[in-house]
C-alpha positions in Angstrom: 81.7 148.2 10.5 79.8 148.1 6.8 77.1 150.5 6.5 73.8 149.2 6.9 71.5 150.1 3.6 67.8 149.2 2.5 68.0 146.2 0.0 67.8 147.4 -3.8 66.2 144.1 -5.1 62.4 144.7 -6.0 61.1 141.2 -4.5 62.2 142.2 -1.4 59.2 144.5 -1.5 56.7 142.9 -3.8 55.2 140.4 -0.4 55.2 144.0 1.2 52.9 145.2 -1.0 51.3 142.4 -1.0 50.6 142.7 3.1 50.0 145.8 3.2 46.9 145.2 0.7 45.5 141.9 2.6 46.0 144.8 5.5 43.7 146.9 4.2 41.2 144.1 3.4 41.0 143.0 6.6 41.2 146.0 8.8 37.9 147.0 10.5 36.2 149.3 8.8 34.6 151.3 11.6 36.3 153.4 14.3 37.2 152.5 18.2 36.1 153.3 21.3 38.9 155.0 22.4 38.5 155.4 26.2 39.5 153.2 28.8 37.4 152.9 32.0 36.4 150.6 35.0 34.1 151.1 37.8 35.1 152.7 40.7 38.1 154.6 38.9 38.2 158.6 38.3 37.2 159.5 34.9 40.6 160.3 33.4 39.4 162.3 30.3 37.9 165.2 29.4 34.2 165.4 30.0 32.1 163.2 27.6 29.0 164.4 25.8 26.6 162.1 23.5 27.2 163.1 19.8 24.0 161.1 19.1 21.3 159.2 20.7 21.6 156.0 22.1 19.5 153.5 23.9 20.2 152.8 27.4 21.2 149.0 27.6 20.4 147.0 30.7 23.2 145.1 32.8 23.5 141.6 32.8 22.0 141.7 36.3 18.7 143.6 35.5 18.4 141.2 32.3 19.1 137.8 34.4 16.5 138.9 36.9 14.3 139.7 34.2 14.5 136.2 33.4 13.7 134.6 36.2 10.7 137.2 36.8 9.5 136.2 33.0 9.7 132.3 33.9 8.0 132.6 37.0 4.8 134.4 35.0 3.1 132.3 32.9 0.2 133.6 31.2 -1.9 130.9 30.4 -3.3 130.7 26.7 -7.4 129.9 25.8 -9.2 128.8 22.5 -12.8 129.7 21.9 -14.7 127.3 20.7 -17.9 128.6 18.8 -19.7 125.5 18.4 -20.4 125.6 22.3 -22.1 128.6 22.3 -24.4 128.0 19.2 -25.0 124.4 20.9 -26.6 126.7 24.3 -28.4 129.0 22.0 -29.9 125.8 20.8 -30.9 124.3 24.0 -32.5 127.6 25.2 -34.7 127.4 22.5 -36.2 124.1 22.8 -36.8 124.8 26.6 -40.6 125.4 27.3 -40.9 128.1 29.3 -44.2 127.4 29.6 -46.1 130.9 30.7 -42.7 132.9 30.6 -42.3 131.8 27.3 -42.0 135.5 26.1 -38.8 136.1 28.7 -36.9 133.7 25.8 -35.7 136.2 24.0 -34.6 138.4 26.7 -32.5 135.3 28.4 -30.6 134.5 25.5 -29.4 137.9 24.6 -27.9 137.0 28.4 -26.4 134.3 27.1 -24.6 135.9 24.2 -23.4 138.8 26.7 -21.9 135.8 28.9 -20.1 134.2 25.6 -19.0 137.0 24.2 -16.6 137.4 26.9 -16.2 133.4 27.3 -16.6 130.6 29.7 -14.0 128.5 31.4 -14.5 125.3 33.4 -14.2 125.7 37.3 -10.6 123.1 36.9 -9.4 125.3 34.0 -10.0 128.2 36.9 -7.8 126.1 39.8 -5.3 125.6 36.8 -4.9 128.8 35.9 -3.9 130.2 39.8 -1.3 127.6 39.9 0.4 129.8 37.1 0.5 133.1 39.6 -1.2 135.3 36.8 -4.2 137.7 37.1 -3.8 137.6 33.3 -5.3 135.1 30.0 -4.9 134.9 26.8 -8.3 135.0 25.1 -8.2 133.5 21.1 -11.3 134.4 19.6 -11.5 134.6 15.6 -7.4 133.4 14.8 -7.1 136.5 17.4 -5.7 136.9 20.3 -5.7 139.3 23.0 -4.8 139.7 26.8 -7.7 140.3 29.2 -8.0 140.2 33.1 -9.1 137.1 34.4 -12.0 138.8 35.9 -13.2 139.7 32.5 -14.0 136.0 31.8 -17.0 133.4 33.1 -16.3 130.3 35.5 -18.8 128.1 35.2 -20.2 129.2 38.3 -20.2 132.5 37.7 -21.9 132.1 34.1 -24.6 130.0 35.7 -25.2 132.4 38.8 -25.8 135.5 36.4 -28.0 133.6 34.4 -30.3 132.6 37.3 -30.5 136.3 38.1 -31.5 137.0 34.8 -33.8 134.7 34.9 -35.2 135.8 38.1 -35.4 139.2 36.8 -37.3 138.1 32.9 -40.0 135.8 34.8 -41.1 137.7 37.9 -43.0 136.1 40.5 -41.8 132.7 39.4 -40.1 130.1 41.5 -36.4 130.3 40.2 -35.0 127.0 42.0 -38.3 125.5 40.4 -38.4 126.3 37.1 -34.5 125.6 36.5 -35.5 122.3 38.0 -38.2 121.9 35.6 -36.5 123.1 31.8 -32.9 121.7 33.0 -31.4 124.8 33.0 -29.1 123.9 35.6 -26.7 121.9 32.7 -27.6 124.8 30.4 -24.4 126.3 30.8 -21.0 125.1 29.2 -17.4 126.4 29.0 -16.5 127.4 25.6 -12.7 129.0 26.6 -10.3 125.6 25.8 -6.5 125.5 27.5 -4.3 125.4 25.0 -1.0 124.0 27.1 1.8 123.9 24.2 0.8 127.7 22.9 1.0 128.2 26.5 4.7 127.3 26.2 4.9 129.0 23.0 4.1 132.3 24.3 6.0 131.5 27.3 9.2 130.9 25.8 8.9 133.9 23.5 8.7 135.8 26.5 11.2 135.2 27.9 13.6 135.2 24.8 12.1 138.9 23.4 12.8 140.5 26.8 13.8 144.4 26.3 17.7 144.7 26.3 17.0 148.6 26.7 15.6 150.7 29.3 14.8 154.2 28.2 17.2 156.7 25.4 19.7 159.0 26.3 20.0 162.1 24.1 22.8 164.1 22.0 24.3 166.5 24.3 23.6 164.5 27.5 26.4 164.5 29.9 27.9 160.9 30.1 30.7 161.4 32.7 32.5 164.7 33.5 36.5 164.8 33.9 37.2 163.4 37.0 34.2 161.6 38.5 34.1 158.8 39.7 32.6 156.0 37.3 29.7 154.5 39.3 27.8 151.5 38.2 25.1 153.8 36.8 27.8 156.0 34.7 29.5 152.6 33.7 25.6 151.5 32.2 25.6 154.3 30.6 29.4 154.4 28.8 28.9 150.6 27.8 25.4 151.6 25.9 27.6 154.7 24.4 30.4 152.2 23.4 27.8 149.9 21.7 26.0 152.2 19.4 29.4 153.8 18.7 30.6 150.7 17.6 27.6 149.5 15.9 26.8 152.8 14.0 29.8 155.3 14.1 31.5 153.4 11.5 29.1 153.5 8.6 27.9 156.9 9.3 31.1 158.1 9.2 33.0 159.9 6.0 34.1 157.1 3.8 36.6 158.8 2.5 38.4 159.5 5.9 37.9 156.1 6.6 39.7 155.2 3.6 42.9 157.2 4.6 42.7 155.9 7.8 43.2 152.3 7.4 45.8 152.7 4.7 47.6 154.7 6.7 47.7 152.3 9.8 48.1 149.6 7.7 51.3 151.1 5.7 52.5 151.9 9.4 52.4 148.4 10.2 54.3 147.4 6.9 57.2 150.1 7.5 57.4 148.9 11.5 57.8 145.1 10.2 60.6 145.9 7.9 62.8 148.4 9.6 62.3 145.6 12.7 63.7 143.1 10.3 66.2 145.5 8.9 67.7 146.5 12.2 67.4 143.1 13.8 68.9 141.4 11.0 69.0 142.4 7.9 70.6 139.4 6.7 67.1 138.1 6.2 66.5 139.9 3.3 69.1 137.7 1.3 67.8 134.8 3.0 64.2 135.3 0.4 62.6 131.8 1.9 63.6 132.8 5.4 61.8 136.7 4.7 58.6 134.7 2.9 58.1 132.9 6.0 58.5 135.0 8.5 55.8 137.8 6.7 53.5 134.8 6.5 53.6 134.3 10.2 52.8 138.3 10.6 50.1 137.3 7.9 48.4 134.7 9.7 48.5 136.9 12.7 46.5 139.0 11.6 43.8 136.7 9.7 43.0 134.5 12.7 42.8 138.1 14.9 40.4 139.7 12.0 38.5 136.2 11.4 37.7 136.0 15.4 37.0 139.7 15.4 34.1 139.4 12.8 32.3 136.0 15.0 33.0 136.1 18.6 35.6 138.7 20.5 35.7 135.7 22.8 37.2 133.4 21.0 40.7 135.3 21.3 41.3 133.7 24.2 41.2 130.8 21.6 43.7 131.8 19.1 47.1 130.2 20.0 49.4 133.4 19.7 51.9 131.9 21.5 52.1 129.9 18.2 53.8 132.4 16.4 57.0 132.1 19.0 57.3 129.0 18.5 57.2 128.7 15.2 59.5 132.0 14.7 62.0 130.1 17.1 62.3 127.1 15.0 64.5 129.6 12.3 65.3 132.5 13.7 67.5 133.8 16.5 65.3 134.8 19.7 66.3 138.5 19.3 64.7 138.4 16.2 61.9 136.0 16.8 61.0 138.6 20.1 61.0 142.1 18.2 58.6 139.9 15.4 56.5 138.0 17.7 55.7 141.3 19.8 54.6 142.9 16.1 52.4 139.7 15.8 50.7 140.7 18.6 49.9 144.7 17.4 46.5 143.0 15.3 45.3 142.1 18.8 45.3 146.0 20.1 43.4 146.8 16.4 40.6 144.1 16.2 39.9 143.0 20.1 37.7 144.7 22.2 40.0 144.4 25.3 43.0 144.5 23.1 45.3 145.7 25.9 44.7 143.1 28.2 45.2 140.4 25.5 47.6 141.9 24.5 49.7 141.4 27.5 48.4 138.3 28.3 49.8 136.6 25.3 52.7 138.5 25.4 53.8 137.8 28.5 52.5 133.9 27.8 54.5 133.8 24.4 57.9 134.7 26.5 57.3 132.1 28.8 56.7 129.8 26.2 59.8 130.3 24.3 61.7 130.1 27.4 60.8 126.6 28.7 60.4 124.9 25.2 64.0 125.1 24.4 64.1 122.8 27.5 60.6 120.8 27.2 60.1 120.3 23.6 60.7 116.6 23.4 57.6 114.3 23.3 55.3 114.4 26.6 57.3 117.4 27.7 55.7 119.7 24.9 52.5 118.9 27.1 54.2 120.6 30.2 55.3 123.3 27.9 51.2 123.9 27.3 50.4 123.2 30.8 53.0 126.1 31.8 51.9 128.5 29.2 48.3 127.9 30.6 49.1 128.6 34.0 51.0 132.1 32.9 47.4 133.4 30.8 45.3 132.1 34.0 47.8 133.8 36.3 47.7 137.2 33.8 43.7 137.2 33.1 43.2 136.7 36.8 45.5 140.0 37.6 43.8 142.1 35.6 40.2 141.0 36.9 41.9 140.9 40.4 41.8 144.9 39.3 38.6 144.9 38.4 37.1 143.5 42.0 36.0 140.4 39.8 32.6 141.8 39.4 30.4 139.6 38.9 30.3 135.9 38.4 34.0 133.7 37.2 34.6 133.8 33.4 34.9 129.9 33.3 34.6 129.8 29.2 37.5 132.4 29.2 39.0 129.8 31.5 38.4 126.9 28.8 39.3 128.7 25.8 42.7 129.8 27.8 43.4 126.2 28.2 42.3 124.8 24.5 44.7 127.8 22.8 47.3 126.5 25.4 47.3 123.0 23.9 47.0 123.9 20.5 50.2 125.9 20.3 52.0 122.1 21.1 49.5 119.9 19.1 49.8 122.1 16.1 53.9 122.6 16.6 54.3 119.9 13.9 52.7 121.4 11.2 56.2 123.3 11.4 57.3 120.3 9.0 55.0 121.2 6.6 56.3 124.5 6.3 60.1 123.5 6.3 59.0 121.2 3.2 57.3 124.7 1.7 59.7 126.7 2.3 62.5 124.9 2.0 63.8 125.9 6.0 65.4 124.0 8.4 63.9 124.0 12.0 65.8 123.6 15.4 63.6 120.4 15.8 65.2 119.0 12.0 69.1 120.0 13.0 68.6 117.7 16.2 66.9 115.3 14.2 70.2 115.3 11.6 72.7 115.4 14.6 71.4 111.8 16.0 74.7 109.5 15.3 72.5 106.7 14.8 70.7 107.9 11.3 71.7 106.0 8.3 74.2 108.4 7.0 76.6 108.9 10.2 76.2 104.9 10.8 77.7 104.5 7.2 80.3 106.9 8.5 81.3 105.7 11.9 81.2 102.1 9.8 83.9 103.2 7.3 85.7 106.0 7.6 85.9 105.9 12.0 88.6 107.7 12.3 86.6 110.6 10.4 84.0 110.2 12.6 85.8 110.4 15.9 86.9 113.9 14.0 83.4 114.9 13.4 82.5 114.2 16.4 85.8 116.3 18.1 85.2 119.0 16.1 81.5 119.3 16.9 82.1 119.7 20.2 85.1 122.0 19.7 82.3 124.2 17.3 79.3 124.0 19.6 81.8 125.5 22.6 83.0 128.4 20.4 79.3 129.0 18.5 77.8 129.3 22.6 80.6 132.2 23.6 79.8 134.5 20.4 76.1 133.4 20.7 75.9 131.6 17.2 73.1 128.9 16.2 74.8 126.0 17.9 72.4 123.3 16.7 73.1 124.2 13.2 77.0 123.7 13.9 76.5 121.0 15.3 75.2 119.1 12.3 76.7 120.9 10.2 80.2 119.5 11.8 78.8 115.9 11.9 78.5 116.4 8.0 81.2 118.6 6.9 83.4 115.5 5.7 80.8 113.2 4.7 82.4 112.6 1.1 85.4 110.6 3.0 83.1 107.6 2.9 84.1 107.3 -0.7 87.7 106.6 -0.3 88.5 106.4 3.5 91.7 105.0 3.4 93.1 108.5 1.7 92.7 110.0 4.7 95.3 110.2 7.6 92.8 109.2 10.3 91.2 106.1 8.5 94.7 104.6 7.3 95.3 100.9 8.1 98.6 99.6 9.7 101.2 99.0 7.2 99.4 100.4 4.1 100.5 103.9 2.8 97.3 105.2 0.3 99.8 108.1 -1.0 103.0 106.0 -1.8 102.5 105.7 -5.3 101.4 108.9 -6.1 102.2 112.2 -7.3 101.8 115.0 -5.0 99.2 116.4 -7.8 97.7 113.2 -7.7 97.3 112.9 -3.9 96.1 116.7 -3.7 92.9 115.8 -6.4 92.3 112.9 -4.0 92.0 115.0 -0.7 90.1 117.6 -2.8 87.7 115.4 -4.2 86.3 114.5 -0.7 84.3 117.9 -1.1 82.4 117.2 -4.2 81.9 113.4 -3.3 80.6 114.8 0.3 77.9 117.4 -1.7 76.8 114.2 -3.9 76.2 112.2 -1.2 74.0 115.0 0.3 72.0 115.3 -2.5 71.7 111.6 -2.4 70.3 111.3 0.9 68.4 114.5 1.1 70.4 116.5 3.3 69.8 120.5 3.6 71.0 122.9 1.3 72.0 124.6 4.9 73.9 121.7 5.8 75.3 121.3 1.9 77.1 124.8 2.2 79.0 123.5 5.6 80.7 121.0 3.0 81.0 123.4 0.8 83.1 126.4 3.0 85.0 123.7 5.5 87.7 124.3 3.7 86.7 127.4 1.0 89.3 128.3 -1.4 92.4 126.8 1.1 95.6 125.1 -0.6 96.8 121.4 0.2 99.9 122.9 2.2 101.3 119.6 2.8 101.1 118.5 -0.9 101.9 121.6 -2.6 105.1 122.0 -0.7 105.9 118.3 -1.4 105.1 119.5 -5.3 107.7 122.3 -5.1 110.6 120.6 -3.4 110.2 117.8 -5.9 110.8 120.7 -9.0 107.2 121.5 -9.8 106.3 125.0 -11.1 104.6 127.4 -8.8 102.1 128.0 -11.4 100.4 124.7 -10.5 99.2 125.9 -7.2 95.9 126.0 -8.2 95.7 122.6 -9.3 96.4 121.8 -5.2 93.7 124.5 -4.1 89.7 123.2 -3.1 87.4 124.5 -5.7 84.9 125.3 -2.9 83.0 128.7 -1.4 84.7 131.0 1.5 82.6 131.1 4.3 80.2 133.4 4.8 77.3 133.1 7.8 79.2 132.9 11.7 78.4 129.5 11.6 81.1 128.6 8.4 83.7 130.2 10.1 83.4 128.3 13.6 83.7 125.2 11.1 86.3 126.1 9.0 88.5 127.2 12.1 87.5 124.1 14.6 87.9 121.5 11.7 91.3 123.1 11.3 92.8 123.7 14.9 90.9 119.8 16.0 92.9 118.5 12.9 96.7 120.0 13.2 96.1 119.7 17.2 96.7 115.5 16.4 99.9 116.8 15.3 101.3 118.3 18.3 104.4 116.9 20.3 104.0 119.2 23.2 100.5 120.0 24.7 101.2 122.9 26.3 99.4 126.0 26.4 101.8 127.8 24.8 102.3 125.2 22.2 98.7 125.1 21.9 98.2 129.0 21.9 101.0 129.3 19.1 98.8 126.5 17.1 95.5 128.4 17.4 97.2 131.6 16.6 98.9 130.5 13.7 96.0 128.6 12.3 93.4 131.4 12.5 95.8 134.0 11.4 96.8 131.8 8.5 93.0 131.6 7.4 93.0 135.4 7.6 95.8 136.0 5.7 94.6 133.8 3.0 91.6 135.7 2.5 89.8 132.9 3.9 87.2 135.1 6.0 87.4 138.1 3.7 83.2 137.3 2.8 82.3 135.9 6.3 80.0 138.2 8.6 82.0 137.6 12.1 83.4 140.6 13.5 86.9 140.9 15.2 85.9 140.7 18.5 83.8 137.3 17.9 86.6 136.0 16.2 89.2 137.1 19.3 86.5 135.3 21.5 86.6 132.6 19.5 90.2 131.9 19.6 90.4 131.9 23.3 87.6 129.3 23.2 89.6 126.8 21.0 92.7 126.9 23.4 90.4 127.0 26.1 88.6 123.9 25.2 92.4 121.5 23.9 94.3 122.6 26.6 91.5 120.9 28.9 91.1 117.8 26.4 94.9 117.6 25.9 96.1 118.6 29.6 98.8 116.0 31.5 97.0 112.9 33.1 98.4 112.2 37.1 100.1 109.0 36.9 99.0 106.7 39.3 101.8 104.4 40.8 102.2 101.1 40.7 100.7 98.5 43.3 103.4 96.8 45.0 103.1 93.2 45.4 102.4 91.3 48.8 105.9 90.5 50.8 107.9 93.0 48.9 109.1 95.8 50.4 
């Protein structure tokens, strides 16, 4: 086996640097609370002191009934109105008081005691019980204060201590008759005026300015002591801990520690993504648009996680993780896409406030997901693929608040958000195109897009060359059979057969298979001549790719078919005709030796499907020795000397060629012959 060893080439590291810096950018800049708790669990750390004060924050109980208390209490709001008063002042002094003129004076000092604390009607009275408050709001000079309700007039009650001051400045006289004679009866007036939309003003701003806080706990106050239990009192108290920590911890703290601190984590994460690459496949690394795209993935990752940390730690139920898989698993092999796609995930535990519980959840959601979208990822079927991923974040977010109790009233916007992040990892599946076009990739979905016999390309084969297309069509299934048992891509050798002798369109009829009755292409030719004819079908294939905008990956299956292989058939014709051995090279493909797993399935199945048309005898010893001799041949030439398949894949992969043509060539029963009627 070739020693594995850390790629020398310095733009393998430049995007490295360059995620490790947007890293740093985005990674938060305060610490985290680093305990985990629930109520009614032991307390499983040491015991916790306060290192500062902090306000004691109220539950969402004690707020909601806060609430409703506020919006039952209205305190109904008055303007004064000074023109009332002056107008009374007015009318008390044009009353003739007739031989009590001299208590004047006295009385309306009474009446600038009883408007100095204001007058309200008798309704405004019967108005203001129907708001349940013992309390008004009393504007007087663009100020306004709060004052008992028994600290203001009614009507009634302004008019009844006037007659008693009356009765008291003008002794001896008849009260009821005087008032009846002056008109003081009408004398008095309200001057408080109910103001109904300030009264909804200062409503409203009640009820949104309520305290979130209920008293201060200070530094060196006990929280919680190792093992005791956490109460819903102690639980109050380590959520208003973990909320000024996390508001104020961070910017008090050293900034140079701080500093340190984030570039180490983030350098941590850089290292873990590469050696994960490097030990999963380090193949990668030569494959540069493959590597750009896959650290991209890891970047976005962590953009959408910072992005929703900054806003709303809600919204991660939001972000379509699950995403990532897919995407990863439209170019990369599923032990690779799992070891990235769990790395994705690591932002998650850094920015989220429950980062362990999302973290799961989409872990556990994003397996699932790559699991049943290999099967469902054909038109409506993508939205069962969403529906099932769905299902699996309900199913995980409702175990871990099943451990919880479910305190406390149903998360249904957790719900909503679950569902919307569901359907966007299949709605926003296609924007996979976009980033084949950018970097130049070829998805699972494009292969079995390219593999469809009816496209324009394989018509114009199956239309002119047929009998190459009954090949292509043999030898991908011979290929997709061998690329299953050592675990290759299949799809990709699936086109890439359907493909591999698309230049035989040119000139069919110099082919074996395509030959018409009667009509021998080769008569007339030199065995030289012949050779550069069979050869040519390489380079005419790789123009025709570029003409219809095939892959490069599916170019270099044209390319390797046959690598650097000699006519045989041609070249031995040359010799025993006289022709120098030095010619050889003249009768040898000018192509590339095969190189990915993939290359060599082609290369041997194109072989064996071809010379197995040959055979006399189907046997499976005939058919063994064939396989044997073919695949040895290819090894002897030097054939897989570049490729990347190890002995024991190729081994397997023998056995899977006679496998599969001893059950397409095996002995048919033959039926016998119906006798006719009367004949015995």
């Amino acid at each position: 086996m070739e020693k594995m060893r850390f790629p020398r080439r310095t733009r393998v590291y430049l995007p490295l640097i360059v995620l490790f810096l947007l890293l740093v950018f985005l990674m938060p800049k305060a610490p985290k609370f680093s305990y985990d708790y629930q109520k009614g669990s032991p307390w499983m750390y040491e015991t916790l002191t306060a290192q500062f004060d902090f306000p004691i924050l109220k539950t969402e109980a004690q707020l909601q009934e806060e609430v409703e208390k506020a919006w039952q209490s209205v305190i109904p709001y008055y303007r004064q109105q000074k023109s009332v008063s002056a107008q009374v002042e007015r009318s008390l002094r044009a009353v003739d008081f007739g031989k009590y003129s001299s208590a004047k004076a006295e009385l309306g000092a009474v009446l600038k005691s009883i408007y100095d604390k204001g007058v309200i009607s008798q309704r405004s009275t019967s108005d203001v019980r129907t708001f349940n408050s013992d309390l008004v709001y009393v504007q007087k000079d663009k100020r306004a204060q709060k004052v008992p309700l028994t600290e203001v007039f009614t009507v009634e009650t302004a008019s009844d201590f006037f007659r008693d001051a009356v009765a008291q400045s003008c002794p001896g006289a008849d009260v009821d008759s005087l008032y009846s004679a002056v008109g003081l009866a009408s004398l008095i007036q309200p001057d408080l005026m109910f103001d109904q939309q300030t009264t909804d003003l200062v409503h409203d701003e009640a009820v949104n300015y309520i305290s979130r806080t209920q008293g201060v706990a200070r530094a060196g106050q006990t929280i919680v002591s190792e093992g005791e239990i956490v109460t819903a009192e102690i639980e109050q108290m380590l959520d208003s801990y973990k909320a000024e920590f996390n508001r104020s911890v961070g910017t008090e703290g050293h900034s140079v520690y701080r500093i340190i601190s984030t570039l180490l984590l983030a350098f941590a994460l850089v290292i873990v993504l590469f050696l994960a690459i490097y030990y999963c496949n380090s193949k990668i690394f030569d494959q540069y648009n493959k590597y750009l795209y896959l650290l991209m993935v890891f970047a976005l990752s962590v953009l959408a996680s910072s992005l929703v940390s900054r806003f709303n730690q809600e919204y991660f139920y939001m972000v379509p993780y699950t995403l990532i898989a897919l995407y990863l698993l439209a170019f990369f092999k599923k032990s690779v896409v799992f070891t990235v796609y769990v790395l994705s995930l690591i932002p998650i535990l850094i920015f989220a406030r429950d980062g362990v519980e999302l973290f799961i959840i989409y872990l556990v959601a994003g397996v699932v997901g790559m699991l049943v979208f290999s099967s469902l990822n054909r038109g409506w079927l993508q939205f069962l693929t969403a529906l099932i991923v769905f299902v699996v974040m309900v199913f995980m977010w409702g175990a871990f608040n099943l451990s919880e109790g479910f305190s406390g009233p149903v998360n249904y916007s957790a719900i909503m958000l679950m569902a919307f992040a569901a359907l966007l990892s299949v709605s926003a599946y296609p924007l996979i195109y976009l980033f084949e076009k950018i970097f130049k990739l070829v998805s699972n979905s494009k292969l079995i897009e390219l593999s469809d016999t009816s496209n324009k390309l394989l018509r114009m084969l199956a239309d002119k060359a047929p009998g190459t297309f009954q090949h292509s069509l043999q030898v991908m299934n011979l290929a997709d059979a061998v690329a299953r048992s050592i675990e290759a891509n299949v799809l990709l050798v699936r086109a890439g057969a359907l493909y591999h002798d698309i230049g035989k369109i040119m000139n069919p009829q110099c082919f074996t298979e395509n030959e018409t009755p009667g009509v021998r292409y080769h008569a007339d030719l030199t065995p030289k001549e012949s050779a550069q004819e069979i050869i040519r079908h390489v380079s005419d294939g790789l123009a025709l790719a570029e003409k219809y905008g095939l892959p490069a990956v599916i170019r270099e299956f044209i390319e390797t078919h046959h690598g650097t292989t000699c006519t045989a058939y041609f070249y031995n014709k040359h010799l025993v005709e006289g022709g120098p051995e030095e010619d050889r090279k003249e009768f040898c493909y000018d192509g590339v030796k095969p190189k990915t797993k993939e290359q060599v399935i082609l290369m041997l199945c194109d072989a064996v499907e071809a010379a197995s048309r040959s055979l006399k005898n189907y046997s499976a010893e005939s058919i063994s020795e064939l396989v044997d001799k073919i695949t040895n041949g290819k090894i002897d030439d030097g054939q897989l000397s570049e490729s990347e398949i190890s002995l024991s894949e190729l081994n397997t992969a023998r056995e899977v060629m006679k496998s599969y043509l001893q059950q397409m060539y095996h002995a048919r029963v033959a039926y016998p012959k119906r006798m006719a009627k009367g004949v015995k």
